[in-house]
N, C-alpha and C positions, 0 to 999 in steps of 0.2 A: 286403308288405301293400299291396294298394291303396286309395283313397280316393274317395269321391264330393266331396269338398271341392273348391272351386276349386285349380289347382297352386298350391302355392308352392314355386319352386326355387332352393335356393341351392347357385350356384356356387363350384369351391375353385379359386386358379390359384397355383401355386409353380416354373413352369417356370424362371426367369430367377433375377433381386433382385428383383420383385416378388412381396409376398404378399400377395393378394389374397381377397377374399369381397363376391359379391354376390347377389342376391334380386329374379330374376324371375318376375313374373306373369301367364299371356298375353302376352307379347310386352309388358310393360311394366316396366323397371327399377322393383322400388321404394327400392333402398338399396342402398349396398355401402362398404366397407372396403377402405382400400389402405396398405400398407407397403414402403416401400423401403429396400433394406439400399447400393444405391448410392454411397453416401457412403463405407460400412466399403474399398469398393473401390477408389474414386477414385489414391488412391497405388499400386495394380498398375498402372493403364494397363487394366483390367479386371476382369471378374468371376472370380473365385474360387470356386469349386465348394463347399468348404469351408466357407466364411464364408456364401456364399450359404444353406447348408443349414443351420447353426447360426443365423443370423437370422432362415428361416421357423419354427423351433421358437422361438424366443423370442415372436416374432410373431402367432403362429396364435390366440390366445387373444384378446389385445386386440382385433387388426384384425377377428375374426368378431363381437366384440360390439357395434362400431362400427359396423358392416354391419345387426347385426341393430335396432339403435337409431336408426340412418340410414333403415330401411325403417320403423319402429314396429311389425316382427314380433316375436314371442317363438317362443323356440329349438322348442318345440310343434308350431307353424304349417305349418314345414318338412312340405312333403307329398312332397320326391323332391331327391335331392344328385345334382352332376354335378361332374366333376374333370378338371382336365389329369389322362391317364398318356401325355402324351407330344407330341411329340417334347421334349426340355430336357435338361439339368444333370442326371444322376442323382440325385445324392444330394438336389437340390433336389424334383424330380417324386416321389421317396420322400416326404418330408414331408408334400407337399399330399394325397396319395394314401392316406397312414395318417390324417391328421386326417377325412377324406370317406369315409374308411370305419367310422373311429368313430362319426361322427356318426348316418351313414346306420344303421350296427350299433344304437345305440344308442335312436333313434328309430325302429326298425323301416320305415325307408324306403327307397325304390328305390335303387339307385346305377348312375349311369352314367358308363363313360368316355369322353372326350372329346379329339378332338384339338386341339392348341393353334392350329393354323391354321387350323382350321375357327372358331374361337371369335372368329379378329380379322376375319373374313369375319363371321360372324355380330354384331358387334359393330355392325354399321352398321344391322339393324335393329332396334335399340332406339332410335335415332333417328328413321329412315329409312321403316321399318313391312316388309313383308317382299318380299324382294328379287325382280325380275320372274324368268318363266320362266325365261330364259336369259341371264345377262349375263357380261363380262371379272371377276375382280378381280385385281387386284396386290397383292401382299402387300407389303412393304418392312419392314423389320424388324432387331433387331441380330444375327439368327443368317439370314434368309430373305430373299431376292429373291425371289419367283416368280410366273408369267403364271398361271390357273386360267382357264379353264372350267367355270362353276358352272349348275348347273338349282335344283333344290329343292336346299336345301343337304343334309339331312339322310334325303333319300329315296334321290334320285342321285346315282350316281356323280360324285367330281369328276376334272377332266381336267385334268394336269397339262402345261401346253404349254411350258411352261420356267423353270429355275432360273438361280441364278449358278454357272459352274464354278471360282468361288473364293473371293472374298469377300464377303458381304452388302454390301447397301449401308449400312446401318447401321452394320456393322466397319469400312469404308474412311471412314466420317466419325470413328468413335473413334481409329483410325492415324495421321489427316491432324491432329486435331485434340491430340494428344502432338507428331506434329510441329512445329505451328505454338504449341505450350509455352500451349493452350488448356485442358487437361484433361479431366476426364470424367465424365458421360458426353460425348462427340463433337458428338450432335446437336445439341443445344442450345446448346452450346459454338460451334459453327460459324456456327448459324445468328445467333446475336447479334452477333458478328466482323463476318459474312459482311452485316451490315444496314448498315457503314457502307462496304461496299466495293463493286468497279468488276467485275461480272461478266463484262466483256468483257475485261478487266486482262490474261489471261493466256490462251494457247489450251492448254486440256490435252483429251486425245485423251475419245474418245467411243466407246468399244469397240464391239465387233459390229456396225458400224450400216453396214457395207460391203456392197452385192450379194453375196450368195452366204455370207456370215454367215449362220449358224442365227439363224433370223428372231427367236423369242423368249428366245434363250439370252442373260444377261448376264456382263460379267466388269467387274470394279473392279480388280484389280489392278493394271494398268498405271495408272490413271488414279493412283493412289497413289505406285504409284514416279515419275511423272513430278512429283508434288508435292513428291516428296522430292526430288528432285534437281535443281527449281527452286531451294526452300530451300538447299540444299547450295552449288548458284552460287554464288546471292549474297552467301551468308556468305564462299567463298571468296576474294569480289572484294572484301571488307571492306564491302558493301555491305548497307543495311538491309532488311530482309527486310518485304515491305508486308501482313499480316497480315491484315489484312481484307479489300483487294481478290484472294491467293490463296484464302481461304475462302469469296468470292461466286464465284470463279472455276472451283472445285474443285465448288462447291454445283450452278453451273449445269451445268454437265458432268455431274454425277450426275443432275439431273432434265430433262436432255436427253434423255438415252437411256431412262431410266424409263417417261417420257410417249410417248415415240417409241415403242416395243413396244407398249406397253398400247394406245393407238389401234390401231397395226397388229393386234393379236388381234381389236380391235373389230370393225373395218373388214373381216378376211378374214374372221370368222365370221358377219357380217353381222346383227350385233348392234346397238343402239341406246343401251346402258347400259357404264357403267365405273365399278367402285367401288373404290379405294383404302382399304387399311386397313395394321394394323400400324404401330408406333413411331415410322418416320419421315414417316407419312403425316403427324404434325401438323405437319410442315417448312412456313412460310408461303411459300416460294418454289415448294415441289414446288403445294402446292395453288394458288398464284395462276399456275402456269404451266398444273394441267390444265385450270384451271378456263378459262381464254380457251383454249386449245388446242381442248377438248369445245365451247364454244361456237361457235367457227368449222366447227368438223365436224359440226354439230347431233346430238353425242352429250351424251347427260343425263351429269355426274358426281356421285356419290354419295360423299362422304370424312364418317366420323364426324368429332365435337366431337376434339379433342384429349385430352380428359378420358377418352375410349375407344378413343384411339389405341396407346396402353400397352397393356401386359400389365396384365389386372385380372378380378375373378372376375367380373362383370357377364358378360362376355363367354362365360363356358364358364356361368354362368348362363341366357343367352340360348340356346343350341346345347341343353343340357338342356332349354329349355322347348318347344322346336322339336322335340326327339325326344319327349316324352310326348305333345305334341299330336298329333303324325303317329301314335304307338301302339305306337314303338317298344318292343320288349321291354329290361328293364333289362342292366344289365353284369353284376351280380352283385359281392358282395362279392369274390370272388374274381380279380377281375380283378389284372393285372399291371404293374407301369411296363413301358411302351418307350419309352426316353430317343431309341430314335432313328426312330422311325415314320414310315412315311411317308406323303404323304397322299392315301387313296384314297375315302376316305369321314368322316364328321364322329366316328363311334361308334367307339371303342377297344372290345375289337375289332372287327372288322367282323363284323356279324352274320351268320349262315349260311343 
């Protein structure tokens, strides 16, 4: 069905522990709902696929009426739904994807799908307003490191110029952060630690960042085994393990190399703009490092609120509202989870 009403789109997001719902308008948040199942997890040391997918079904119900009460919409209003189908957690991106297409079903609305990286890029203009021709972004996240190459999000091609070839950065804060018997999630964890500690404390290594290194490729896994094997020492030597200054120490090293690529994509593409998004972007060390970094290089930085730093349906809300205005055609209810997408475009699937 189409609509001459102004849009209202409400986004579904169930990629992670978060379950999310939110309700954009023209490019303007007006409400959303968010649930974390985080907690049920904390004693793995991580998320659970399982549990993760059992607490967006319990979830789905409450969080989309909070959302719809947070905006002052009614369930009606809804003029087009949009959804992660992907990249995530199977059985979690199942959940979000059968509730968005209920609804879509139900209300006779458009449904599109959405990629979830596209959605934490897109997340910054709900903020922001919408992002210039051509700029970097970084993603950072608990499953994704990666450089982009963005134009229109949702028109153009996006251009992948480098991932991690092992662990996110997000996963080497939840590792270091079991290590150092902080718990989880990681980042949060660290970064509280990491506020009363000595960032110069300790030198832990700064991967790829040597000539001849693949310029935007990162890797954390050494940076990890060298933290465990700091810890490891000094328990060895009967000595106290200084807890906060290795988690400034560990933090800085991770948003060394972060900020060091990201400029450099800046700077070879001959770009003006850098926007950070994704989970760990609400790190205060990572933002108060690019934010004097970009100043000095008189590059603009763009990082959302922390509040849209998360996984949350605002976000695949936003990316929905970007594809009807552009005129995108819908996904159709028929569309599919791909838990493991990758990302070439903002629309699951890519249109033909």
């Amino acid at each position: 069905m189409t609509s001459s009403r102004t849009p209202v789109v409400l986004g579904v997001e169930s990629s992670c522990d978060e379950t999310g719902f939110g309700l954009v308008s023209e490019g303007v948040l007006l409400g959303q709902g968010l649930a974390s199942s985080a907690s049920q997890h904390a004693q793995f040391g991580g998320v659970v696929p399982e549990i993760a997918a059992r607490a967006h079904l319990e979830a789905v119900v409450p969080t989309l009426r909070i959302a719809l009460d947070d905006a002052g919409v009614a369930l009606p209003d809804i003029t087009h739904v949009a959804v992660t189908s992907g990249p995530g957690l199977a059985t979690a991106v199942h959940v979000g994807l059968a509730a968005a297409k209920s609804i879509a079903w139900s209300l006779d609305t458009p449904l599109y799908g959405v990629h979830h990286l596209a959605g934490h890029a897109a997340a910054d203009t709900l903020e922001h307003g919408p992002l210039p021709d051509r700029s970097i972004v970084l993603i950072v996240s608990g499953g994704h490191t990666s450089i982009l190459a963005v134009g229109d999000l949702v028109q153009d091609p996006i251009e992948h110029l480098g991932d991690t070839l092992d662990d996110a950065a997000g996963e080497a804060f939840d590792k270091v952060s079991r290590l150092l018997g902080l718990g989880y999630p990681g980042g949060p964890a660290i970064s509280r630690a990491a506020a009363d500690g000595d960032p110069a404390a300790f030198t832990f290594p700064r991967a790829m960042l040597r000539p001849g290194d693949a310029p935007y490729t990162f890797s954390f896994s050494g940076l990890k085994t060298a933290v465990a094997r700091t810890v490891e020492t000094l328990e060895r030597a009967g000595e106290p393990v200084p807890v906060a200054d290795i988690a400034a120490s560990f933090e800085q090293a991770v948003v060394d190399v972060l900020v060091t690529k990201a400029l450099r994509a800046v700077r070879e593409r001959s770009l003006d703009t850098l926007v950070i998004v994704g989970g760990v972007a609400a790190n205060a060390r990572l933002r108060e490092q690019a934010q004097r970094r970009c100043d000095e290089a008189g590059i603009a930085l763009r990082v959302p609120p922390p509040r849209l730093c998360t996984d949350n349906g605002a976000m695949i809300a936003a990316v929905g509202d970007l594809l009807v205005r552009s005129g995108a055609g819908p996904s159709g209810l028929g569309i599919a989870a791909d838990p493991s997408a990758v990302l070439h475009g903002a629309q699951l699937p890519l249109p033909r």
